[in-house]
N, C-alpha and C positions, 0 to 999 in steps of 0.2 A: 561549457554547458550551463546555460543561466539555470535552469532548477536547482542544480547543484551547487552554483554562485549563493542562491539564497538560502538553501538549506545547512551550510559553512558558515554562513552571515549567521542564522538564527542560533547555531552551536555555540558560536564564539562569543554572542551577548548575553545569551542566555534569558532566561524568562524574565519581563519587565516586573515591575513592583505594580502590583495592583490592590484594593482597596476591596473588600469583601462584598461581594453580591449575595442576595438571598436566595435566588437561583440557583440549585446545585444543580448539575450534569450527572447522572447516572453512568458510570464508570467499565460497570463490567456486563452490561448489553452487547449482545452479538448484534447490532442494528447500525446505523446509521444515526448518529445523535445530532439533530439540526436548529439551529438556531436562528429564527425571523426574529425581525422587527424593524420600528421603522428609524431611520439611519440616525446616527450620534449617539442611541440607547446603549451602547458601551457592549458590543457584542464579540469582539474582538480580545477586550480583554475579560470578558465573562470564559474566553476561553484559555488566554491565556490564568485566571484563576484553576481552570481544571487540570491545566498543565501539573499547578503544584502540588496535586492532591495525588497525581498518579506517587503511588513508590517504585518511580523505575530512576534509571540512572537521567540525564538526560538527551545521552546523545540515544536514546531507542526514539526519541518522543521526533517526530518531524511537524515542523510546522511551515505553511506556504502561504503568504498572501497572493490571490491571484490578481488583486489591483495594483500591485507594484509593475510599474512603465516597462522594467524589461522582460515580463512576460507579455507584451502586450502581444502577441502573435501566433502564441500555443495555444498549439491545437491537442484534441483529445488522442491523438497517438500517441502524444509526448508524454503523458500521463504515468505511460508504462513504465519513463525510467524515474520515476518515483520507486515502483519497486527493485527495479536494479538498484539502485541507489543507496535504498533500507538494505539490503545483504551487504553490501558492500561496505558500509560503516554499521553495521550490527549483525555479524557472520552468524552470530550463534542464539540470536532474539527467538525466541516462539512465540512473541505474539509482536503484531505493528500495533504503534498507537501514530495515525495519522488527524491533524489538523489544517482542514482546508477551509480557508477564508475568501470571501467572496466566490465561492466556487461555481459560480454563474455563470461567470466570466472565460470557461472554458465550453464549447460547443462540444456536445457528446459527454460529459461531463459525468449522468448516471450510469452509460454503461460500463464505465470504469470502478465507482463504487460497488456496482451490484456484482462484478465479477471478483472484486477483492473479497468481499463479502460471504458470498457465496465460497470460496477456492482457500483461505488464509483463515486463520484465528487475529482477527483483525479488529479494532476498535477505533471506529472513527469518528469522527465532529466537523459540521459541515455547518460554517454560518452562508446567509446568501441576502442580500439587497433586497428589499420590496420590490423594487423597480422591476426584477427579474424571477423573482425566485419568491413565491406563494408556499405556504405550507403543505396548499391541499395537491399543487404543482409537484412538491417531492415526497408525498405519499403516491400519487401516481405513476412517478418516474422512476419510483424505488421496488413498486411493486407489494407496499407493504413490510418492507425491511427497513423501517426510518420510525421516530422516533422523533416529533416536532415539537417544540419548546419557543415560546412566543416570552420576550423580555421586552420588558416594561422602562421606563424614567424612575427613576430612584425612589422610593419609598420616604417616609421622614425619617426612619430610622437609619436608611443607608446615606439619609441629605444628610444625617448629625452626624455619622461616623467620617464621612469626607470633609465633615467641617472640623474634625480634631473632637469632638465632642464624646463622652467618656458614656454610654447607655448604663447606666447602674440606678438602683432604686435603696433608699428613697430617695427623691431628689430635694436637696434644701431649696430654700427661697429663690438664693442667686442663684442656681440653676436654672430651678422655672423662668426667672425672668429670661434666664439668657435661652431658654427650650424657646417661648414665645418669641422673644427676636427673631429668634433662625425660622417659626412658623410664618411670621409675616414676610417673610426674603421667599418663604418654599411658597406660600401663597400666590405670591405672587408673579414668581421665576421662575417656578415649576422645579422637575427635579432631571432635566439635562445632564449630562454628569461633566460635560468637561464644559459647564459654565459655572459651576458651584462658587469657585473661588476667585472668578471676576468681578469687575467693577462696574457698576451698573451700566454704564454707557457700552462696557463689550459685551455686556451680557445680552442688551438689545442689538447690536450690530449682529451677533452669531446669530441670533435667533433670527431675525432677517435670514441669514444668508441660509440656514435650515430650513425655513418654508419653500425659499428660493431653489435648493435643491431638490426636496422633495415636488413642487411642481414640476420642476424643467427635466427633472430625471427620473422621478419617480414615478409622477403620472404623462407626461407629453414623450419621452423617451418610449417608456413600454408599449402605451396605447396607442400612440398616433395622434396625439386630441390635435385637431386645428383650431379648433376656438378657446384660445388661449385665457382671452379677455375674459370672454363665458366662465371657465374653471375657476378665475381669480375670483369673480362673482359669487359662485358658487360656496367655494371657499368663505369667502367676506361671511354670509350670508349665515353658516352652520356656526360659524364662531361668535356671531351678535348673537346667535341663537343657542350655545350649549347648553346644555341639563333643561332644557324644554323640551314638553311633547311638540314635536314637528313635522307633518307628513310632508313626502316630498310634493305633492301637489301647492302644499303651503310654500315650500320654497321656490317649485317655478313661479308661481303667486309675487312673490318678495322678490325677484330676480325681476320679473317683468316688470313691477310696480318702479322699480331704479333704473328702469330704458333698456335694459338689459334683453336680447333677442334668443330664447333656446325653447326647444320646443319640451315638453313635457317628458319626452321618450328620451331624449337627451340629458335630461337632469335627475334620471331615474340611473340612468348608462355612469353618467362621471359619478353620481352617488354612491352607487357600486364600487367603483376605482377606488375615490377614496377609502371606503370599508376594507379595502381587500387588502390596502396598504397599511390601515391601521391608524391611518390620523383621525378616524372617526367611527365610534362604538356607539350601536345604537342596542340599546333594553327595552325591552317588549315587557306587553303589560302582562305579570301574574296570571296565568289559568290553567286548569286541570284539564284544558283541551288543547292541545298543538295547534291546532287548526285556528281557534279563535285568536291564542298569544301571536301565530305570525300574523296574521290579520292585524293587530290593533297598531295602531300611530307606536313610535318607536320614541323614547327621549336620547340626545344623542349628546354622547360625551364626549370630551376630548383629549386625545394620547397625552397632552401635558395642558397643564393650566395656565404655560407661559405664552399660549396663541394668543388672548385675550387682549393680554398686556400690549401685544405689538398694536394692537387694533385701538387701545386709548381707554379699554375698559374695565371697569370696576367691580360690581358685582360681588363681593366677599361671598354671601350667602351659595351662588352657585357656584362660583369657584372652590367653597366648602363639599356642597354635594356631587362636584365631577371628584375632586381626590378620594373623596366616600369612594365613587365608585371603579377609582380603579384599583385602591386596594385591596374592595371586593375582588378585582377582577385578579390582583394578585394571588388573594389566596387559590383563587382557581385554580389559574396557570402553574403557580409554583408548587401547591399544595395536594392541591382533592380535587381530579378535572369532574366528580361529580354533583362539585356545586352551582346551583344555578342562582340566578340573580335576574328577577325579575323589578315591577314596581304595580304597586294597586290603585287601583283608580273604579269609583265609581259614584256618578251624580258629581257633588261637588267633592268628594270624599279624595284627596289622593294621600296614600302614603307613599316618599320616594323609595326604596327597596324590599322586597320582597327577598328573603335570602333563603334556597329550596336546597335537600337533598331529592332525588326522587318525587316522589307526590308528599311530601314529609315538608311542611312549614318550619325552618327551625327560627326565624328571626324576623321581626320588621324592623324598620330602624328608620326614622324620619333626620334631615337635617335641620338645623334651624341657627340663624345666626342670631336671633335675636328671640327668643324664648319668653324670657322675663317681659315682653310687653303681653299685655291680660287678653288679647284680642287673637294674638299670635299660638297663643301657648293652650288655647280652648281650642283652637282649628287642629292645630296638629296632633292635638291630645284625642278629640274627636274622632277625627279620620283612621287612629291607631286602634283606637276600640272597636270602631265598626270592621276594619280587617281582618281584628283579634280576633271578633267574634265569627264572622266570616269563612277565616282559613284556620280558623281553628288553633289560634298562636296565641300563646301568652308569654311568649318571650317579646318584650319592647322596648327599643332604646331609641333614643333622641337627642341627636350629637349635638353639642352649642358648641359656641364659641370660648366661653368659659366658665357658663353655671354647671353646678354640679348639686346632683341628689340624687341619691337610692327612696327605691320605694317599687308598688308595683308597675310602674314606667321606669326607667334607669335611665337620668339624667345625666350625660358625660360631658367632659370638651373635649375637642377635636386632637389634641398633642393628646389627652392620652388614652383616646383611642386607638389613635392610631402607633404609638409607641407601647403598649400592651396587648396587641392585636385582640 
């Protein structure tokens, strides 16, 4: 019986050694605990982390990869002898803890969950592929008994701990310097987890074959797209363009303007894809009307800052304000899903984020890589006070690169912002 083959397999290794995520798993939900994102993001062993936090022995814990070749063939009846399986090496267990990876990759796949669920004192975790498996896909398929958790590329705090790097304060000098080294590698690398400790030339070759994936599997697998070329375009086109406001009529605009043939309705359609898979987050502007925030142009970030690099480009300043904003988007996902995260814009005036609970302003925060010029530093300063006064905020911070001052604007750099959260 191949399930049983692998489920022997994963007893006799036992749990891999893995490196701390910020991401914790909630442990004792009667739900469905599911984990998206988009592929390489280290979801696999996000789970083998949860493994080690249960206090159970570990032959109760089963865990299954469904992309391993000798399942390629099981079908969702076969599922069931999962539960035979569990009595059988755990006669006397009262509760399962099941982990099922790639779990897409079985057809029928939820009504198996939902009837364990439903029937057992059961604890389950379910990662599943972009390509297949949507979050709002396994709230629908589960009925409401799931529990979706969206992981992210490595934080700088988790880049420093896989770099051997010791998080403690204060930090001396040679620290800092060696914090800055490792910022200009995250800057620019992104925070991929099993490229961290490659050498520059694999580090580009992986990230190639990760775009390459995620197109040919992630988006032409699932969707069907035939216009291949088109999508590559598309793509090109949002990564010359990240942490800009960019309406998609602007990019059929830019697609057309490069000889490129798609129609308007088409670059609205793969726009979508990509969003849904997560290689591309767009922030709407700041307002106390829903209606007006989905309406306005969108600035679109990007799942890592290492896209850029492939494409030959530079940009420090927005390569600063896309990791602003995803470990905005961290605290979200990991932390308080009731924070939001908009940006301000009005006349010439923009500030890049707006950070909301509710209708409650609690932060602006402008990035800037380059501050200290007198021309630079009057705009941003500018734009902060008319929002301040606006939404009613007098919390202001303005991330550099490496000036630093208190006052009633809070001057920071980016290492320690983002390692102080």
């Amino acid at each position: 019986m191949k399930i049983e083959e692998l489920l022997v397999e994963f007893q006799r290794y036992g749990i891999p050694e893995v490196r701390r995520r910020e991401l914790v798993l909630p442990l004792d939900v009667r739900a469905a605990i599911t984990v998206t994102g988009l592929r390489r993001v280290g979801k696999t062993y996000l789970l083998y982390q949860t493994m080690k936090y249960i206090k159970e022995d570990i032959g109760n814990i089963f865990y299954i990869n469904f992309e391993d070749e000798r399942l390629e063939d099981i079908k969702s009846e076969d599922l069931s002898k999962i539960v035979e399986l569990y009595r059988k090496y755990n006669p006397d267990a009262k509760r399962m803890y099941l982990f099922l990876d790639e779990i897409q990759n079985v057809p029928g796949w939820e009504k198996f969950v939902r009837r364990i669920l439903e029937r057992r004192d059961a604890r389950i975790f379910l990662t599943g592929s972009s390509s297949k498996l949507l979050s709002r896909e396994i709230a629908t398929s589960l009925r409401g008994r799931s529990i979706s958790f969206t992981l992210l590329p490595l934080s700088f705090r988790e880049f420093l701990r896989f770099k051997g790097f010791e998080l403690k304060t204060p930090y001396i000098e040679d620290e800092r310097g060696l914090i800055m080294r490792y910022l200009d590698e995250y800057v620019k690398f992104g925070g991929f987890p099993e490229i961290v400790e490659c050498e520059e030339f694999v580090k580009l070759r992986r990230l190639q074959e990760y775009l390459q994936m995620i197109i040919y599997r992630d988006l032409i697998e699932r969707y069907g797209i035939d216009k291949v070329g088109m999508m590559k375009a598309l793509i090109r086109v949002l990564v010359k363009n990240f942490a800009l406001r960019t309406s998609v009529k602007k990019l059929h605009n830019m697609i057309l303007s490069s000889g490129g043939k798609l129609s308007k309705n088409k670059v609205y359609e793969y726009f979508s894809y990509l969003e849904d898979i997560g290689f591309v987050i767009p922030v709407r502007r700041f307002s106390f009307s829903e209606v007006e925030s989905a309406r306005s142009k969108a600035k679109n970030y990007l799942a890592d800052v290492a896209f850029p690099t492939l494409y030959g480009m530079e940009h420090t300043g927005r390569r600063m304000e896309n990791i602003v904003a995803l470990e905005l988007l961290r605290r979200k996902y990991y932390g308080d899903p009731r924070l939001e995260i908009g940006y301000y814009y009005a006349g010439d005036k923009e500030v890049d984020f707006v950070v909301s609970r509710g209708f409650k302003v609690e932060e602006l925060i402008q990035v800037s890589y380059d501050v200290e010029d007198p021309e630079t530093g009057k705009r941003e300063l500018r734009a902060l006070d008319k929002a301040g006064e606006e939404l009613r905020c007098k919390n202001k911070t303005v991330i550099t690169w490496d000036y630093e001052e208190e006052g009633e604007v809070r001057f920071i750099p980016l290492w320690k912002w983002l390692l102080y959260r």
